[in-house]
KENUMAR-399261 format. One record per residue (C-alpha): residue in three letters; x, y, z. Coordinates in steps of 0.05 Angstrom, whole numbers, plus 5000, padded with zeros to 4 digits. Example, Ala and Ser with C-alpha at 12.3 -4.5 7.8 and 13.67 -1.06 7.14 Angstrom:
R   r   xx   yy   zz
R ALA 5246 4910 5156
R SER 5273 4979 5143
// end
This chain:
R   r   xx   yy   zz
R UNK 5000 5000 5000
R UNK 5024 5065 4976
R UNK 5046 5123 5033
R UNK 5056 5071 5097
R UNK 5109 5082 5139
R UNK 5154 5028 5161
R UNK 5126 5027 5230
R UNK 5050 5010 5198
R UNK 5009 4950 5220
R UNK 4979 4908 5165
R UNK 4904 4916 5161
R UNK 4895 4839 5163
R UNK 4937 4840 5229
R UNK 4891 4898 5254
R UNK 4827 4853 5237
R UNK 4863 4800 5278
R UNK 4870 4830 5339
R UNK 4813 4873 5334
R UNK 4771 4810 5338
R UNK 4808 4789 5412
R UNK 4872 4748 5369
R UNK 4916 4795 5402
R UNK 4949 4755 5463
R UNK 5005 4716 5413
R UNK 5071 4747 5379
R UNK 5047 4801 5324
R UNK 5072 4766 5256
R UNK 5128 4811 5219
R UNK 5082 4826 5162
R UNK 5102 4891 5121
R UNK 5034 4936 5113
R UNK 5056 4942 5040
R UNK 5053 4872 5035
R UNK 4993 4844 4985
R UNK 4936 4812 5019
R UNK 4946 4739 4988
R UNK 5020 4747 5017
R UNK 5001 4771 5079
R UNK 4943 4719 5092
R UNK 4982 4657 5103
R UNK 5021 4693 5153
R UNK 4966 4723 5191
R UNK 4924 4663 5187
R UNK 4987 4613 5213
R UNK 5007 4663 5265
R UNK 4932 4670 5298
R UNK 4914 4597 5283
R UNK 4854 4611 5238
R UNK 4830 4571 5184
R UNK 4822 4609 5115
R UNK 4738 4601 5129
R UNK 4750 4634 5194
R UNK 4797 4691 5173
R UNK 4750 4699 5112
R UNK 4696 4719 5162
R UNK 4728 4761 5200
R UNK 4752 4809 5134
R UNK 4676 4799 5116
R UNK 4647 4834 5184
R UNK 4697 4884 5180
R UNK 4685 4910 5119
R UNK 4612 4892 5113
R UNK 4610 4855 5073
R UNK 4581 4771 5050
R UNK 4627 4720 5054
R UNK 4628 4693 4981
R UNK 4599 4623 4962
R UNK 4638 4597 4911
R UNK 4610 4531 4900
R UNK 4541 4568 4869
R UNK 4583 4611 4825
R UNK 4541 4630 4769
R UNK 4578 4605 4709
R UNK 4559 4653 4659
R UNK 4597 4718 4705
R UNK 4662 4683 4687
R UNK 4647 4707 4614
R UNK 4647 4780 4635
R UNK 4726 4780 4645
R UNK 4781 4738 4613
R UNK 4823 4694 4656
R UNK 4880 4746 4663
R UNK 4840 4791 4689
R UNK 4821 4744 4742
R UNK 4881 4719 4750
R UNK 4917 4793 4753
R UNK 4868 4815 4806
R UNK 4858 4751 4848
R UNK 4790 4763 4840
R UNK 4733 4706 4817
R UNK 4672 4726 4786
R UNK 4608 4690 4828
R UNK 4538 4735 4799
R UNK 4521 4790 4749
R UNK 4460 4821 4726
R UNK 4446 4884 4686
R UNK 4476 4934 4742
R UNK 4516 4892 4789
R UNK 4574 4849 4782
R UNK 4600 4808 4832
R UNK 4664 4781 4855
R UNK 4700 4745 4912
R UNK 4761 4775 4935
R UNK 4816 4766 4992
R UNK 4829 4845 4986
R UNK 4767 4888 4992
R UNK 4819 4945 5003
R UNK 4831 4935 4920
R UNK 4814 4997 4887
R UNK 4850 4985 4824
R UNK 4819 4928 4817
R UNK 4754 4951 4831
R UNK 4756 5005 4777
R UNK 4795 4952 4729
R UNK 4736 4907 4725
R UNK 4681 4960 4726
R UNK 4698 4993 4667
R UNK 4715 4931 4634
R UNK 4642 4898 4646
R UNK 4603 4960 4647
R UNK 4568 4944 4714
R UNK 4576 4965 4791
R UNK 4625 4920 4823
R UNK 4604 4888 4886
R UNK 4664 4844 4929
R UNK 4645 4790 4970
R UNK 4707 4752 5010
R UNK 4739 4686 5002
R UNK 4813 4662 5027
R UNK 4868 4669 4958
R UNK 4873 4599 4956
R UNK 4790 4583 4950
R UNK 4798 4646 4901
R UNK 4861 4607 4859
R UNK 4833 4541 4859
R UNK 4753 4561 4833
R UNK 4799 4599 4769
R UNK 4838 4537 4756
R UNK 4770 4499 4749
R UNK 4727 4549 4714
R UNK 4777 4574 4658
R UNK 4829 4510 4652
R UNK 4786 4477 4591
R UNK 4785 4415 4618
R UNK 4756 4427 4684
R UNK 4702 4468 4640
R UNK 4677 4412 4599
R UNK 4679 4365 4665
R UNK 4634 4413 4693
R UNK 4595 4416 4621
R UNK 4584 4338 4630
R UNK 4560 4341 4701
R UNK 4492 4318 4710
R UNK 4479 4313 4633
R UNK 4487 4238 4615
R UNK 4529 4205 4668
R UNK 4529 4140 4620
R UNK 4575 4168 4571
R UNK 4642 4137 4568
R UNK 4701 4144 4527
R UNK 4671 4078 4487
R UNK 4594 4113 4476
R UNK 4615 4130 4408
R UNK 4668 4081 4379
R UNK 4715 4107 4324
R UNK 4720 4040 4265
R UNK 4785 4084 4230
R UNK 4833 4101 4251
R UNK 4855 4159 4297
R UNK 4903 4192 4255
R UNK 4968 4215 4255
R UNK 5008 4191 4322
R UNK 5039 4258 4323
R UNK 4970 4289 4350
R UNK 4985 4275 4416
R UNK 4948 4342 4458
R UNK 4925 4332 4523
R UNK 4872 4381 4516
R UNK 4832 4334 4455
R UNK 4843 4271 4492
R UNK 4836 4282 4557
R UNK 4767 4244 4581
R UNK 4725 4306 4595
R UNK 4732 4332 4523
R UNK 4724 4251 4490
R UNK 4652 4245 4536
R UNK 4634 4304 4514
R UNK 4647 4306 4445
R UNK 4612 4233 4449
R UNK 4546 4262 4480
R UNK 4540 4312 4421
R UNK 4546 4255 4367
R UNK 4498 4198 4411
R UNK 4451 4254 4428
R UNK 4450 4278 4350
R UNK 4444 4209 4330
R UNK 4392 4190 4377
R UNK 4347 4259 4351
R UNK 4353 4226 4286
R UNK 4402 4297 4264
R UNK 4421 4296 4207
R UNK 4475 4349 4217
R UNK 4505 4372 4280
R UNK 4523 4451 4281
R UNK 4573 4479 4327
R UNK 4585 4542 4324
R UNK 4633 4599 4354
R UNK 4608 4656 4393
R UNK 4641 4722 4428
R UNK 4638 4686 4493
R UNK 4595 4626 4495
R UNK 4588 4576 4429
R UNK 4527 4536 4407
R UNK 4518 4466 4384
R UNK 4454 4456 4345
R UNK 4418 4396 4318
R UNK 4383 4398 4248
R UNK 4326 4353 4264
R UNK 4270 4344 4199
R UNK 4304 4392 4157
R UNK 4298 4451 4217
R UNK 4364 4476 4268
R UNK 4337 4465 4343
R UNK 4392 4485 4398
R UNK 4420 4425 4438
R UNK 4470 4462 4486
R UNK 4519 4525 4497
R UNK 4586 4523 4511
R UNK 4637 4559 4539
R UNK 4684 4578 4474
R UNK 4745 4542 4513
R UNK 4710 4480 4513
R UNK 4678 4488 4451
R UNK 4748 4496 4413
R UNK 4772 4436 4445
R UNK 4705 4397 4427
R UNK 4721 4425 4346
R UNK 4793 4404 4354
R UNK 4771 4323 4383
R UNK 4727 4320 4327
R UNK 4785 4346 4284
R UNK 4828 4292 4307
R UNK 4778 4246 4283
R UNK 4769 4261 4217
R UNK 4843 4268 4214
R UNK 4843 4343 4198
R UNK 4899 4387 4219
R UNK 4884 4418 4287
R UNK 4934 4464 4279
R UNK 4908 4494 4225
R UNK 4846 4546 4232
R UNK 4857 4590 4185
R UNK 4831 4553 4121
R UNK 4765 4510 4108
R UNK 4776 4441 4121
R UNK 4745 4363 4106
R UNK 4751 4302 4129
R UNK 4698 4245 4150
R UNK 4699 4183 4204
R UNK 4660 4128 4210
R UNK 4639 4109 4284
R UNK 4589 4062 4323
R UNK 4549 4081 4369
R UNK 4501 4025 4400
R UNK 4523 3972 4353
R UNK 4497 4012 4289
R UNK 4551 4042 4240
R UNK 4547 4123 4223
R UNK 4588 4153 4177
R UNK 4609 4226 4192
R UNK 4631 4284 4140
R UNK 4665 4346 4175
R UNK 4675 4414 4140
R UNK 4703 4465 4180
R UNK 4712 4546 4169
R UNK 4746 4603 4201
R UNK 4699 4640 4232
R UNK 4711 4698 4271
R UNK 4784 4688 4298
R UNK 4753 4614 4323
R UNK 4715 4549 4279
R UNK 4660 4535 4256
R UNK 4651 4457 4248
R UNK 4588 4421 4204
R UNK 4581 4338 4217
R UNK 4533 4307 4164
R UNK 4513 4250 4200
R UNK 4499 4194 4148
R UNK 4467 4121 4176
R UNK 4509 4077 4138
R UNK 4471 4018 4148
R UNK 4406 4044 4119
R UNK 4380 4008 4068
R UNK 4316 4037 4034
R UNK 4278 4022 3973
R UNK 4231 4064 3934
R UNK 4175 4025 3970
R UNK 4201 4044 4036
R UNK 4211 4126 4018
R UNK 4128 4138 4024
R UNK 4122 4175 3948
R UNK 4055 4183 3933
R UNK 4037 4126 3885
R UNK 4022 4166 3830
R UNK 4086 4198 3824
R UNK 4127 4130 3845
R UNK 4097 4101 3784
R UNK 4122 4154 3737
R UNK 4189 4151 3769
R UNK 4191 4074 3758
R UNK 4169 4086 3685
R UNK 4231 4132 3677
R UNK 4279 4085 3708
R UNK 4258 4025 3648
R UNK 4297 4073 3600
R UNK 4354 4039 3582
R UNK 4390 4105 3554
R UNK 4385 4180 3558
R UNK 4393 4218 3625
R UNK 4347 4224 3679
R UNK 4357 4284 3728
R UNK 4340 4294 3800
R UNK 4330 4372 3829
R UNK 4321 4396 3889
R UNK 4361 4433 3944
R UNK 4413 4412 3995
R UNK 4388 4359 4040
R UNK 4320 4350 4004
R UNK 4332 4273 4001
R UNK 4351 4269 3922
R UNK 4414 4219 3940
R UNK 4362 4177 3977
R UNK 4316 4172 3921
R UNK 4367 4155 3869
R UNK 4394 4101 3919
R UNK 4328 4073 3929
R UNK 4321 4070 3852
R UNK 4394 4033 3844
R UNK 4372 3983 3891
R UNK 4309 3961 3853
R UNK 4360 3968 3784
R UNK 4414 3930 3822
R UNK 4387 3861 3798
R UNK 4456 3824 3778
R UNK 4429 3833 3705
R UNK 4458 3902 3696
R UNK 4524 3938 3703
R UNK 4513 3995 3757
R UNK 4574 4048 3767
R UNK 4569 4107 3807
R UNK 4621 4166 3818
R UNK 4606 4210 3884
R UNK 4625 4265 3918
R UNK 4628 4240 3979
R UNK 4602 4164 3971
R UNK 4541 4170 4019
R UNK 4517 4095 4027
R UNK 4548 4027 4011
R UNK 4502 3988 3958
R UNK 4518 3923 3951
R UNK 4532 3901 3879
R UNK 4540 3976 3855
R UNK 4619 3986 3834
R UNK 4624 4063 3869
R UNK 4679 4113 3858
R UNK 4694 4176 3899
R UNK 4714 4238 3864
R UNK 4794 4263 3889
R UNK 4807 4328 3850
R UNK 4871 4341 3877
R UNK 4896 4275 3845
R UNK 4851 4295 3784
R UNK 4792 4239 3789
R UNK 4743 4297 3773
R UNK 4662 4275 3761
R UNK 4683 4292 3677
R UNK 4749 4240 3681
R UNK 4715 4185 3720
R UNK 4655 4187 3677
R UNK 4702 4175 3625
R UNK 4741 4131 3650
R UNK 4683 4088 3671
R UNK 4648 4086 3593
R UNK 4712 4036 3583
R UNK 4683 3991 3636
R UNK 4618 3967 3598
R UNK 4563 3992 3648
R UNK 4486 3997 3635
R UNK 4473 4050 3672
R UNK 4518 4114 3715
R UNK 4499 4151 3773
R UNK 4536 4218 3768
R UNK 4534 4254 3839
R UNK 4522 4318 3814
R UNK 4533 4362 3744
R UNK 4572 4417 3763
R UNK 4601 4440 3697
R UNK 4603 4437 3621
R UNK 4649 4382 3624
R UNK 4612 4340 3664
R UNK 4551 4358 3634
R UNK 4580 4348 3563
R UNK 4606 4273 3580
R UNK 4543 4258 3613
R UNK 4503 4271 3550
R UNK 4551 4236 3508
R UNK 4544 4171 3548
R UNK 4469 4181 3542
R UNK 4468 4183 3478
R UNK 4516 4124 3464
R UNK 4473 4073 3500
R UNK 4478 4089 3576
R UNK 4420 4107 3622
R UNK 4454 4175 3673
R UNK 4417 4189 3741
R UNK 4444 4260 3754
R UNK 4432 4310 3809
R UNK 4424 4392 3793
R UNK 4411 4445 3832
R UNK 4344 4465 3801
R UNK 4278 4496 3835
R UNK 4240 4446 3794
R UNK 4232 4393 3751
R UNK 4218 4444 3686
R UNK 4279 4490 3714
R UNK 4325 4424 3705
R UNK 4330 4448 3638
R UNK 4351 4521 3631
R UNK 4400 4492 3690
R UNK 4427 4441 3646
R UNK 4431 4502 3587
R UNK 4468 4549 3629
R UNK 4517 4491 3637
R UNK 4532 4490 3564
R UNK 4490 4437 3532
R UNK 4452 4458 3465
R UNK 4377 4457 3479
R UNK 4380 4401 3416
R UNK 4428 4355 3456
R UNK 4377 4368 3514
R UNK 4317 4351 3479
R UNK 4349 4284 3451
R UNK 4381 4260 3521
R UNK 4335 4282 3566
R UNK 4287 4227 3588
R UNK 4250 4254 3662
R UNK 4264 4298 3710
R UNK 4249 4290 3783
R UNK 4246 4339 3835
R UNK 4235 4338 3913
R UNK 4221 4371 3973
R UNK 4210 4340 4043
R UNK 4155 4356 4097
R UNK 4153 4353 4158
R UNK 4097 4296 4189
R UNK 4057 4312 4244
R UNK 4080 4289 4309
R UNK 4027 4230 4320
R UNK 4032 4229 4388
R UNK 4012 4304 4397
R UNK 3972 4324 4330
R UNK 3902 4335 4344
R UNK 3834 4337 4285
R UNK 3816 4400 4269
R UNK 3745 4410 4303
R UNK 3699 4475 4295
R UNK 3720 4546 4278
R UNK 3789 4557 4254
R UNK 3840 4597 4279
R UNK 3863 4663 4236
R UNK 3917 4634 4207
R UNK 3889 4574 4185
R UNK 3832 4611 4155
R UNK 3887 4647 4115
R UNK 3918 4587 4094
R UNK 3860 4562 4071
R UNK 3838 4616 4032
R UNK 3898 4621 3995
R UNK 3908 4548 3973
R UNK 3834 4523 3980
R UNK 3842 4469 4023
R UNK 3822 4460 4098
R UNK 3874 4427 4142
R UNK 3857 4366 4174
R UNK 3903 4369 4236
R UNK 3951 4415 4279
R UNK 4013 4404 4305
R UNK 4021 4419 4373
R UNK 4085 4398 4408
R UNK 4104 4347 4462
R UNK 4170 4313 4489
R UNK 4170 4270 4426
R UNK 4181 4314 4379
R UNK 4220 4361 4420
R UNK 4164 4405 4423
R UNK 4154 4420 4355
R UNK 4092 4389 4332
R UNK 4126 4351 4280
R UNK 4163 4280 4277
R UNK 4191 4250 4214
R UNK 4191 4277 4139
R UNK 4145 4267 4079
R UNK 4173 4264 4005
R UNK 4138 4315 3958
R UNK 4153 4295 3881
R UNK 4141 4324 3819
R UNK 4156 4274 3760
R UNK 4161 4301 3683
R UNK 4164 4245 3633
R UNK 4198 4279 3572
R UNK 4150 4261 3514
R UNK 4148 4276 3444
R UNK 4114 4346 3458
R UNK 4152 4362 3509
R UNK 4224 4355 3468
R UNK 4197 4384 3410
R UNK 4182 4444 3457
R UNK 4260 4445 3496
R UNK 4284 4430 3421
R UNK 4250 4500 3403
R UNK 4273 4540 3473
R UNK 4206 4551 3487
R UNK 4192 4588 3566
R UNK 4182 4557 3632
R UNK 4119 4567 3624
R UNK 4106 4537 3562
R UNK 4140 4477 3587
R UNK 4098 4470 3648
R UNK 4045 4468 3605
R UNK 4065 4407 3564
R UNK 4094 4373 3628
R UNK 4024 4382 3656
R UNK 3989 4363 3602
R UNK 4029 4289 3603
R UNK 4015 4276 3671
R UNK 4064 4311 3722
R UNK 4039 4340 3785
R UNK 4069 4401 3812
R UNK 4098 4404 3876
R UNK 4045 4439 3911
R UNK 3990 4391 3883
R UNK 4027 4338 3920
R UNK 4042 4377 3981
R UNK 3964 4392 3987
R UNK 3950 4316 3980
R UNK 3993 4314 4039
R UNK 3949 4358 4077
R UNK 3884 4316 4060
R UNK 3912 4260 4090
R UNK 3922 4290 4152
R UNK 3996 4280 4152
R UNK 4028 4346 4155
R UNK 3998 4427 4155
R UNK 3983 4476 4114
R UNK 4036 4517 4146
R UNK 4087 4475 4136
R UNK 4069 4471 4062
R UNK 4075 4543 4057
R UNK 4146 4537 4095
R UNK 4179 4486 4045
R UNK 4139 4502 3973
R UNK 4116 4574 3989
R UNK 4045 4597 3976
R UNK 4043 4559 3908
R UNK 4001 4611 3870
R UNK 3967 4587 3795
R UNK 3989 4515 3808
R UNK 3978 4507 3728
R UNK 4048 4537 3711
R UNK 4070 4575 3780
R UNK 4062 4644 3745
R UNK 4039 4698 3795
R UNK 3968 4716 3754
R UNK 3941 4793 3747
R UNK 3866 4802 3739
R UNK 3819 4756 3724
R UNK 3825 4694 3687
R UNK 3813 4704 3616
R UNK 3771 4653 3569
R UNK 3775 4662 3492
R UNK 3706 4655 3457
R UNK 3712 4622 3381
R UNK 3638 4631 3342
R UNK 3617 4654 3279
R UNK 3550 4683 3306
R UNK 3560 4749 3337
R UNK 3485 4730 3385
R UNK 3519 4670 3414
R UNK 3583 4699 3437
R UNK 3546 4770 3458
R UNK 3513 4717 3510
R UNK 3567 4675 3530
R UNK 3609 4733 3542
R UNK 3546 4757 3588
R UNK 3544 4693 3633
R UNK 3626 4695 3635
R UNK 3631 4762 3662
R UNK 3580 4763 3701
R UNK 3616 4699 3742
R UNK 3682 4748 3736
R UNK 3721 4724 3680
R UNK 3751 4771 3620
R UNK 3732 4747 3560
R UNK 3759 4756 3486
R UNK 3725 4745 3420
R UNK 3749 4711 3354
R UNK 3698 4718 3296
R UNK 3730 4653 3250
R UNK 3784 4599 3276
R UNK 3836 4641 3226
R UNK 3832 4702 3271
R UNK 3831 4658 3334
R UNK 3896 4615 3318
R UNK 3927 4684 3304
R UNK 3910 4717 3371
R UNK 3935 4648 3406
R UNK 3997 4657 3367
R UNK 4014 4726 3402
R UNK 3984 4697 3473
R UNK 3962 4643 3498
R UNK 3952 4665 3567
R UNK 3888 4638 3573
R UNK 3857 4585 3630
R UNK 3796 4569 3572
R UNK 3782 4560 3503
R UNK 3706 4556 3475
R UNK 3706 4534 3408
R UNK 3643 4525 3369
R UNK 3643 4470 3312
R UNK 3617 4486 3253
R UNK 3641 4556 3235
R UNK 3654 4582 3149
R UNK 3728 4572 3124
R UNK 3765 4536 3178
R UNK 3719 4494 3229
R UNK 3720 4483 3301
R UNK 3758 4406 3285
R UNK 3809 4433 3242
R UNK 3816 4490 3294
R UNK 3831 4435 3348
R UNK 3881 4392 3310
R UNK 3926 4462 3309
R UNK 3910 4472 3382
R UNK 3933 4407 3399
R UNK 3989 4411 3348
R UNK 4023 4461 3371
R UNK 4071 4464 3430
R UNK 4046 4530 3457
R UNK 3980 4518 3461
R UNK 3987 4446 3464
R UNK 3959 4450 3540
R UNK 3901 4501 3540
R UNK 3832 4475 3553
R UNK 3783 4469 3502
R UNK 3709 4473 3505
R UNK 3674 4455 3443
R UNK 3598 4476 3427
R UNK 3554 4431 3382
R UNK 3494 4447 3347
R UNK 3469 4380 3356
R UNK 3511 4316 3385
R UNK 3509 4243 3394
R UNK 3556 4195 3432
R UNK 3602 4181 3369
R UNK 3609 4252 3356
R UNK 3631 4266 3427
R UNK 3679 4206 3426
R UNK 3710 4233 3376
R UNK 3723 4301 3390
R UNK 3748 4279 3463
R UNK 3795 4235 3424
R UNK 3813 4289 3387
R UNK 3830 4329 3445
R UNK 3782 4363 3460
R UNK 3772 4377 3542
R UNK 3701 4374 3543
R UNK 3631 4383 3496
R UNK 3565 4417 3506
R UNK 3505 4420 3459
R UNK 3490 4491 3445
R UNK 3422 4482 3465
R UNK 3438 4476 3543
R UNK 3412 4529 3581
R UNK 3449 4578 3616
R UNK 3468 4543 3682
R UNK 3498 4477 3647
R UNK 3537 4512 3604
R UNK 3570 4555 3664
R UNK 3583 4492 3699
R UNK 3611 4455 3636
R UNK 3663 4524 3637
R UNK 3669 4514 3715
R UNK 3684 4442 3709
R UNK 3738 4443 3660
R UNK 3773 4505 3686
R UNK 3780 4467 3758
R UNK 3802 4405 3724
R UNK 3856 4439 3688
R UNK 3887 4476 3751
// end
């Protein structure tokens, strides 16, 4: 202490005799002395314990003798270890105003202005001995007495053996103490059994300013497992390092490896990527359950669209392609199909990047670009190897796109992967990539592309009874259906309402129409038309069968698809829908455009079937056409066959009007393409429902 004279008494010695210790030899302690120095001394000379000296500082001052062991761990944050360490001071509460912290020196002002300006917040001292005061910083900031305290009370029957690494550890040299010491193995084991046992299919953990985060993405959706302190969660990043022999030494550049562990007897492969991220890590695990083993039959796609798919996968040549974005399940799907292929009739050969899944009697090769085995050069390498059909991981470039069609075309059936929004988009992706919209019309067989919903949890979902509640009303109005169950949320589904994922599928079979259309660059829209027209449901039809069935919500439609406006072709629609009436006599379409606008529709007129095939040549925006038959110069049949001929207007609706009709006539005008037939002799209200009924059919 600063301006004491030799003669002064240190103020520990004064609290010792001022509380009756004064009948024994005053110790020779210097009242410049510190107070950690000075305690031993006092505390040996006056035989008192540290607890009993501790007290007596406390009542002299005023102050609460500090309780370490209910140290609030999130105060240590507040102040780095050499603060704490410079000060002798351990942090024990904070809130918003106060900040609390034991001390063996209440006389501290340096250190009480020190750690007030650092946290912001009035600082409070509370007394405990310099050794209680040394020993609580050794086991809240060493790292490994942070994750032993992490582990306490979570799971206590994790062992070093919960998760079991099959490879190898790595390189002997990695010998730290602070990734192999037991604390940081259990609880770098309780992240992957707990992730596993959540059915995760990626575990997050992620740096912070002061505390990091592990997260679990459970059904597609990132749910917070734990925090942790960042010394322990560096040390967690650097275990898992270790066993995806990655470089712990290195953080400054993104990083991958994979392992392949056990955990209850079951084999999981891991893939780790890791980042710089803010001076610290950020690590991703894929978790991928090795011994899984699903079909097609075992997937749950909606029969209609698993029979399309199955029709696609008979082609013994061209390419079939597989959209969707990360982690929407297309690797699964074309798994499942190369296990129903996999017959020991046909040549299978796949090059991934990484291999996902073992299939048995599938010959599977893993991309290395740093040794040059890109997706182009194994493709290439594996036409030489007489296979029937190729699973590419994914078409990244022209090369690989190139090759791809080229092995197509020379005999070879390619399952592909492209990042695409749907199964149209597949192929202005696979344009941008360099392939001629000719080549793409020639190779491309189907395209397939998926989303996954989320099931209701069926322990918690309850039936939708009486009125309902604004936002389902909303829903409803906006995609016309009523939902048939809500998700509510219980410990089975980790409170989210939902359990398990549903496939959505939308399947395009690329038929005659629909090449000659890609062949002639026509729109997205155009296509969607065509695609429609052969059979494929969109992705929000499907989704909204879904709902029917009481298996997921409409809000979690609208999460994953979006509100799926004018599921005909997905274009956002201005103004009323718009019906094109066909008919010599000027009387007949002065009423019909009566009855149409009077129900809200905008209607246009074409006086012959010349004027009306040049009006659908400029647009062919239209959700109806009504076409009368028997009209001077070009009738309502030939009028039809150019429809129908054409790729643009290939998928409107038609509507033809009769004068009079029989069975064979209608036969043959539905076989000619026509969408529906009415006698022009209906009255008013069959005729509107004849327009009703086909417009609803065709959306």
């Amino acid at each position: 202490m600063t301006g004491v004279n030799a003669g002064a008494v240190h103020w520990l010695v004064r609290i010792a005799e001022r509380a009756g210790h004064g009948d024994v030899d005053r110790p020779e302690v210097s009242a410049a002395s510190g107070a950690s120095e000075a305690w031993t001394h006092v505390a040996r000379a006056y035989d008192l314990s540290d607890d009993e000296l501790s007290s007596l500082v406390a009542e002299y001052f005023r102050l609460n003798v500090a309780d370490m062991s209910n140290a609030d761990p999130n105060a240590a944050l507040l102040i780095p270890e050499t603060m704490a360490r410079k000060h002798r001071v351990f942090p024990i509460a904070e809130d918003d105003r106060y900040f609390v912290v034991a001390t063996c020196d209440p006389t501290n002002v340096e250190a009480e202005r020190a750690l007030g300006f650092s946290t912001g917040r009035t600082l409070l001292f509370e007394v405990a001995s310099p050794g209680a005061i040394q020993d609580a910083i050794d086991e809240r900031y060493s790292p490994e007495r942070a994750v032993e305290s992490l582990l306490g009370g979570l799971a206590e029957d994790v062992g070093e053996d919960a998760v079991k690494l099959v490879e190898e550890m790595g390189p002997e040299s990695i010998t730290e103490d602070d990734v192999t010491a037991t604390p940081v193995v259990k609880l770098t084991n309780l992240i992957i059994r707990d992730a596993i046992n959540a059915g995760a299919s990626d575990i997050h953990i992620e740096p912070g300013r002061r505390l990091g985060a592990v997260r679990y993405r459970v059904d597609g959706v990132l749910r917070k497992h734990m925090d942790l302190p960042m010394a322990a969660l560096n040390r967690i990043i650097s275990r898992v390092k270790v066993l995806a022999r990655l470089d712990i030494a290195d953080r400054l550049r993104p990083q991958d490896g994979k392992a392949r562990v056990q955990v209850k007897a079951r084999g999981f492969d891991l893939r780790v990527s890791t980042i710089p991220a803010g001076g610290a890590e950020k690590c991703v695990i894929r978790v991928l359950d090795s011994g899984s083993s699903l079909s097609l039959d075992d997937l749950e796609i909606p029969a209609n669209e698993l029979e399309r798919l199955r029709d696609l996968m008979t082609n013994r040549d061209g390419v079939v392609v597989v959209t969707g974005p990360t982690g929407s399940g297309k690797t699964t799907t074309l798994y499942g199909a190369l296990r129903e292929l996999a017959d020991g009739k046909v040549n299978i050969m796949t090059v991934e990047d990484p291999i996902e899944y073992e299939l048995p009697g599938v010959t599977q090769t893993q991309v290395h670009t740093k040794q040059g085995m890109t997706f182009a050069s194994a493709l290439r390498a594996m036409l030489r190897q007489d296979p029937d059909v190729i699973l590419v991981g994914e078409i990244r470039d022209k090369e690989t796109a190139v090759t791809a069609a080229q092995a197509a075309m020379t005999g070879h059936l390619v399952l592909t992967t492209v990042h695409a929004n749907d199964a149209v988009s597949s192929v202005a992706r696979l344009a941008d990539m360099g392939l001629q919209y000719s080549t793409i019309s020639q190779v491309l067989r189907g395209a397939i592309a998926q989303r996954l919903l989320r099931r209701v949890c069926v322990a918690c979902a309850e039936p939708v009874r009486g009125q309902l509640t604004p936002d389902e009303q909303r829903l409803t109005d906006r995609h016309g259906i009523e939902p048939v169950v809500r998700a509510v949320g219980c410990t089975e589904c980790g409170f989210t309402g939902y359990r398990g994922r549903l496939p959505v599928n939308e399947v395009l079979i690329g038929g005659p129409r629909f090449q000659k259309a890609v062949e002639q660059r026509k729109g997205w829209a155009t296509l969607s038309r065509v695609a429609q027209q052969g059979g494929m449901r969109t992705l929000h039809e499907v989704g909204l069968e879904w709902v029917t069935q009481g298996k997921t919500t409409l809000v979690e439609v609208e999460r994953v698809l979006g509100q799926g406006l004018d599921d005909l072709q997905g274009e956002v629609q201005s103004g009323p829908p718009r019906i094109l009436l066909v008919d010599d006599d000027e009387d007949a379409r002065l009423l019909m455009r009566s009855l149409l606008e009077r129900d809200g529709y905008e209607v246009e007129e074409a006086e012959d079937g010349h004027k009306a095939l040049d009006m659908l040549k400029e647009d062919q925006d239209f959700k109806l056409i009504v076409l009368d038959l028997a009209m001077p110069g070009l009738d309502g049949r030939q009028v039809l066959d150019q429809i129908r001929g054409s790729v643009d207007t290939a998928a409107l609706p038609v509507l033809i009007r009769t004068a009079t009709g029989n069975d064979e006539l209608e036969a043959e005008l539905l076989e000619a393409g026509a969408d529906d037939y009415v006698e022009k002799s209906v009255d008013a209200n069959r005729f509107m429902a004849r327009v009703h009924a086909v417009t609803r059919r065709a959306m």
